[in-house]
C-alpha positions in Angstrom: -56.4 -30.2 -13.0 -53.8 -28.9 -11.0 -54.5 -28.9 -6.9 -56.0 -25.6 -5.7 -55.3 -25.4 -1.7 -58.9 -24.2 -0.3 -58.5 -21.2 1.3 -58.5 -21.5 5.6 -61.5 -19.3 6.6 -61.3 -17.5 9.7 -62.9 -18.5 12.9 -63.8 -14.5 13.8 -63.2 -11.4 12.3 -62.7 -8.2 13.6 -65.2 -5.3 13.9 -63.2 -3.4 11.1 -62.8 -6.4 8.9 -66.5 -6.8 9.2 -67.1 -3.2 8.4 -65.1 -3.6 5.5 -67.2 -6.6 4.1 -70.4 -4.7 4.3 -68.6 -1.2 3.2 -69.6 0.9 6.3 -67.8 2.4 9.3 -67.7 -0.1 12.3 -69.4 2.9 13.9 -72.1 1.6 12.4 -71.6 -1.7 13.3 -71.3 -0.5 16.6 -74.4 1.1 17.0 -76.5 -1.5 15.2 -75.4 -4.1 18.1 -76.9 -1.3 20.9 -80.2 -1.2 18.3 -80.4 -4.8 17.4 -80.6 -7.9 20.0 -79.9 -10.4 17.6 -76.1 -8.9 17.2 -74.2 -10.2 20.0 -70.3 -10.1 19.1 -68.2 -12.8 21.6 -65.8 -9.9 23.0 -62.3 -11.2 24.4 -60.0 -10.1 27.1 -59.1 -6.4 26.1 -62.4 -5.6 25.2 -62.2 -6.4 21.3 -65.0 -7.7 19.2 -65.0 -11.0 17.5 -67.6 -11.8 15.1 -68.8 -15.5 14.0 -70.0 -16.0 10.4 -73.4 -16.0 12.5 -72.6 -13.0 13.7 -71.7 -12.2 10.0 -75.2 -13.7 8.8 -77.6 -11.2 11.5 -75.4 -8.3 10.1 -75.9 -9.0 6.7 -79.5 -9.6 7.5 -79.9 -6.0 9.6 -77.5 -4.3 6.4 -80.6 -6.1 3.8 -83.2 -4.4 5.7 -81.8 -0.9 7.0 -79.8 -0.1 3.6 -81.2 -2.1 1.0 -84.8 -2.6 1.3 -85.0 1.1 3.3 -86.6 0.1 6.6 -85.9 2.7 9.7 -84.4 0.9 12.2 -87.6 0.2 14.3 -89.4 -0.8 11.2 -86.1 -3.7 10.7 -86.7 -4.3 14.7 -90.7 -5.0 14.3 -90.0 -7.1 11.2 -86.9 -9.1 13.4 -88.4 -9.4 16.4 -91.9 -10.3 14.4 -89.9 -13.4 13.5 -90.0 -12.8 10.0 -86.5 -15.3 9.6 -87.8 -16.0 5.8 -85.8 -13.0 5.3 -83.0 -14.2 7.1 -82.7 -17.1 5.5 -83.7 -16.0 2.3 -80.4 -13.1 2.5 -78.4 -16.1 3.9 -79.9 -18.3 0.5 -78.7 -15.5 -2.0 -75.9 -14.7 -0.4 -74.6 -18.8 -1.3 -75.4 -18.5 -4.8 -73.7 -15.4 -5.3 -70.6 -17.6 -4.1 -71.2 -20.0 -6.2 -72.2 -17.8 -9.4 -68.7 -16.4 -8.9 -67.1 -19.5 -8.4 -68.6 -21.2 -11.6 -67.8 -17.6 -13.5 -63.6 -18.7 -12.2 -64.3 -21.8 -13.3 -65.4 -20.9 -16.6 -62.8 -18.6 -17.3 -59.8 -21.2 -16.3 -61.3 -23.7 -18.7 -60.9 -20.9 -21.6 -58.1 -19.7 -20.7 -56.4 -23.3 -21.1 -58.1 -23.9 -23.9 -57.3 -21.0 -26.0 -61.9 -20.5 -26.8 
């Protein structure tokens, strides 16, 4: 098997790249941080937002709740600051084996392609 570089992952993203992951404006982004505690972006010296894959993870959580399970925001900010993380980690737990379902799916379709099946 040939060697397959692993791909450098970036320490923080930008408010438009993170926007981009979750297809919404950054906007959005924007105002969830003023709406949600748990979304603190490091900001650097002009001003800029720089978001952690934490900072990634609570996004992804507050995107589960407000656009895919249809909570109004202060229904997602009674079940966040209820401490419900099951749900956090829970998004977190799917979110990995979606990763890996696609990586297994790549894999899969390598080991035909060489194979001629």
């Amino acid at each position: 098997m040939p060697y397959k570089e692993r791909e450098i992952e970036k320490k923080y993203h930008s408010i438009g790249e993170v926007a981009e992951m979750f297809k919404v404006a950054p906007s959005l982004i924007r105002y969830w941080e003023g709406e949600f505690d748990i979304i603190r972006p490091k900001k650097d010296k002009k001003g800029n937002r720089r978001y952690t894959k934490d900072d990634i993870q609570k996004i992804r959580y507050v995107y589960h709740l407000v656009k895919e399970k249809g909570y109004t925001l202060q229904g997602a900010q009674e079940v966040i600051a209820s401490g419900k993380n099951q749900g956090f980690d829970k998004v977190a737990a799917v979110q990995k084996l979606q990763e890996i379902k696609d990586f297994l799916i790549n894999l899969k379709d390598e080991l035909k392609a060489r194979h001629g099946s």
